[in-house]
C-alpha positions in Angstrom: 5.1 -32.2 -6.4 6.9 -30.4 -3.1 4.4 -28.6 -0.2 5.5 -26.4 2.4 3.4 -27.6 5.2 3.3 -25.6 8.5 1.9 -27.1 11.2 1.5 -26.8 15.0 2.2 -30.0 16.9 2.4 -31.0 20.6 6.2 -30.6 21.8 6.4 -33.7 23.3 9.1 -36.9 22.2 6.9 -39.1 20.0 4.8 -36.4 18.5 7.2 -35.4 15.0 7.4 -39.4 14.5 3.5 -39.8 14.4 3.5 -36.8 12.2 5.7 -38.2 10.0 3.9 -41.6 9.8 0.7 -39.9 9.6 2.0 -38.4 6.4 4.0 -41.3 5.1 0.5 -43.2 5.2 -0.8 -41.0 1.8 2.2 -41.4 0.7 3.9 -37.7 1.3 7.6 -37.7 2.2 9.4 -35.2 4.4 12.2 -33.9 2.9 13.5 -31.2 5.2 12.0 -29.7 9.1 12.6 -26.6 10.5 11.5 -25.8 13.7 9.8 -22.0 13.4 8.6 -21.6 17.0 8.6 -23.6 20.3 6.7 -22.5 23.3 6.1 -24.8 26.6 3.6 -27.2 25.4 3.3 -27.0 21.0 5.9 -25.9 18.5 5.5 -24.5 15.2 7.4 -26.4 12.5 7.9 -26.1 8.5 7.7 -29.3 6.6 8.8 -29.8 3.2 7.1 -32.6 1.5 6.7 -34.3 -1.5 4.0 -36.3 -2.9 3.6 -38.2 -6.0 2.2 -36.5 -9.6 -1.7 -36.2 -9.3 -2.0 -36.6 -5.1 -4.4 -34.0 -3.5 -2.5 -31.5 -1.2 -5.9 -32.2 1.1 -5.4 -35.2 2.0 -1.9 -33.9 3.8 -4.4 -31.7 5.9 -6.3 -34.6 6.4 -3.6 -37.2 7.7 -1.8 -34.6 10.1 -5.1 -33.3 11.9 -6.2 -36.6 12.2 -3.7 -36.7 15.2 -4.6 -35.6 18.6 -3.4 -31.7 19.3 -1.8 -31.5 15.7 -3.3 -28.4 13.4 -2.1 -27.3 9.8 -1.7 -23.5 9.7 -0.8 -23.9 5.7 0.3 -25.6 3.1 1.0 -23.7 -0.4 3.5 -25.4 -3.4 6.9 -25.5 -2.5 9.8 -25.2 -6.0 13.0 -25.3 -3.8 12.8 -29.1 -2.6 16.7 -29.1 -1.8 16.6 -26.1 0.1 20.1 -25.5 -0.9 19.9 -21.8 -0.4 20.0 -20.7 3.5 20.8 -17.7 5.3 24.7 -18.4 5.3 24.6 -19.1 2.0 22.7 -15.8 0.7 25.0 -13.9 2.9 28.1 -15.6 1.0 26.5 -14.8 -2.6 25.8 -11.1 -1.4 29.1 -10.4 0.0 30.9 -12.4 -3.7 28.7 -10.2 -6.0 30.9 -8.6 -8.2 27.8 -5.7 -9.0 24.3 -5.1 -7.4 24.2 -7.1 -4.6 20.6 -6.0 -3.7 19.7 -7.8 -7.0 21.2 -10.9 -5.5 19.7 -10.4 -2.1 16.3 -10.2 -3.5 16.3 -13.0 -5.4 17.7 -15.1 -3.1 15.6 -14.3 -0.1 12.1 -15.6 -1.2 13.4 -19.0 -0.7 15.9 -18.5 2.2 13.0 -17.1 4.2 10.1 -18.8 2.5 8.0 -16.0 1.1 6.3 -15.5 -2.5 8.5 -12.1 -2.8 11.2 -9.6 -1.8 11.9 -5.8 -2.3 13.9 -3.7 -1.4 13.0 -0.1 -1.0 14.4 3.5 -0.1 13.5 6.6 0.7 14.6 9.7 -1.5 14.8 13.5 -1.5 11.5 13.4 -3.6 9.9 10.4 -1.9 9.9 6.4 -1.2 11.0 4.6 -4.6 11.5 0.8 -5.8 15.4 0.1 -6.0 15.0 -4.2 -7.1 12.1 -7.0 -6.8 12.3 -10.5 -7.3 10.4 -12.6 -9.7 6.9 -13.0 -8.6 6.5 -9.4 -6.9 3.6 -7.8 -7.9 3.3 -5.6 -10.6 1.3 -3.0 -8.4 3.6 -0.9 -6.6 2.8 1.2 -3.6 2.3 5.3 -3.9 3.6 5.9 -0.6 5.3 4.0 2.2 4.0 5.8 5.6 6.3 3.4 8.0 9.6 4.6 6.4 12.3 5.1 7.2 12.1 2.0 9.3 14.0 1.7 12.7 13.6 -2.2 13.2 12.3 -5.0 11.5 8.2 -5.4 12.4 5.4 -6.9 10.7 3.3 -4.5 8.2 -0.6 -4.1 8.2 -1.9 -6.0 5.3 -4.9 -4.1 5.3 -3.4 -0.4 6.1 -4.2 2.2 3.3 -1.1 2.1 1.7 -1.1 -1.1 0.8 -2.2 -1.3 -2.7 -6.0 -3.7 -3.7 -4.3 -6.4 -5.7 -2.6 -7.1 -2.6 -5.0 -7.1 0.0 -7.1 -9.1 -2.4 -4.1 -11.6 -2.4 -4.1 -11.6 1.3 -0.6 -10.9 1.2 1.4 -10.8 4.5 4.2 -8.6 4.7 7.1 -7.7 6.8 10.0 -5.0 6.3 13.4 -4.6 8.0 16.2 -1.6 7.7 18.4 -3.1 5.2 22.1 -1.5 6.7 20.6 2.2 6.7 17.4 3.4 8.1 16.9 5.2 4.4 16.6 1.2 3.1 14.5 -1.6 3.7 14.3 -5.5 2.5 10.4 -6.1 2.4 9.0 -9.3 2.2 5.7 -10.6 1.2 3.6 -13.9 1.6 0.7 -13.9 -0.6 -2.3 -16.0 1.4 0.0 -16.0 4.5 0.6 -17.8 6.7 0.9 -14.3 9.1 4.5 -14.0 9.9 5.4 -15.1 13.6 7.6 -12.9 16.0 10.7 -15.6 15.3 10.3 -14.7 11.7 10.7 -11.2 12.0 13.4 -11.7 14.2 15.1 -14.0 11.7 14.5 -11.2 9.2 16.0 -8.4 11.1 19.1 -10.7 11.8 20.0 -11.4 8.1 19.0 -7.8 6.7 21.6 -6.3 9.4 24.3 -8.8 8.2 23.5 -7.9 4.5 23.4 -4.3 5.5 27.0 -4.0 6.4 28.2 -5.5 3.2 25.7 -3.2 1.3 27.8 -0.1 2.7 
């Protein structure tokens, strides 16, 4: 079984090693890193992991805060172990589609950027509509979209009025970027977080204005 295991760790030489030791001792191995954040003193890092049938996700929690100035901000199952799909790659599959390329984008970019869901969403002469999901997005669609059209990628409210109960329920975290058009936007959403950090956005906006100019 494969965990996505964020954590925040001291940035200083040594601290990743323990980490990984730390882990290694009940018996979890890292299979990929990448670094979501670094300030001055801690970073902010994604761990794939993968632990043997019948171990307790818990006792990954356990091992890594039992280290000085280490914290787990979440872990939550993780299906694409390889990782093979990254933003070059999802950019290359967009861009090869032979027919609707949103479709690809949206299934693709749940495991590019590590979220339970994507969307994509415009707004219309009668209104904000639905144009593709991938698997997983809830069935409970929003009635109205206040923040379109949208200017620049930014994290949503979670708990604004729009957002539909099921989903607030789920504690979903969302975030939206202008998907080539300012009428479009790729919206992405975590359900139980973790809340998306600045970097992540950023990373968003970045891929969804790539994606955009192939789209037009």
């Amino acid at each position: 079984m494969s965990y996505l295991l964020r954590v925040q760790l001291p940035d200083r030489p040594g601290s990743l090693g323990a980490l990984a030791l730390a882990l290694g001792s009940v018996g979890a191995d890292i299979i990929s890193l990448d670094v979501v954040e670094r300030y001055s003193d801690y970073a902010v890092d994604d761990l794939v992991v993968e632990m043997a049938p019948g171990s307790l996700p818990d006792t990954l929690i356990t091992a890594a805060e039992r280290l000085e100035g280490v914290s787990v901000d979440s872990i939550r199952p993780y299906a694409d172990m390889l990782d093979t799909h990254r933003e070059l790659e999802l950019i290359d599959q967009v861009a090869m589609a032979s027919s609707d390329r949103i479709q690809v984008l949206v299934d693709g970019a749940p495991s590019v950027l590590r979220v339970g869901w994507a969307a994509v969403v415009a707004e219309g002469p009668h209104g904000t509509y639905l144009v593709a999901t991938s698997s997983g997005a809830p069935e409970t669609r929003p009635k109205e979209l206040p923040w379109m059209p949208l200017k620049k990628p930014l994290m949503l409210d979670q708990e604004a009025e729009w957002v539909p109960g099921p989903w607030k329920d789920m504690a979903t975290s969302l975030v939206a970027a202008p998907l080539g058009q300012k009428e479009m936007a790729l919206v992405l959403g975590r359900p139980g977080g973790p809340d998306f950090r600045p970097s992540e956005v950023a990373r968003l906006g970045y891929l969804a204005g790539i994606i955009g100019t192939i789209l037009l």
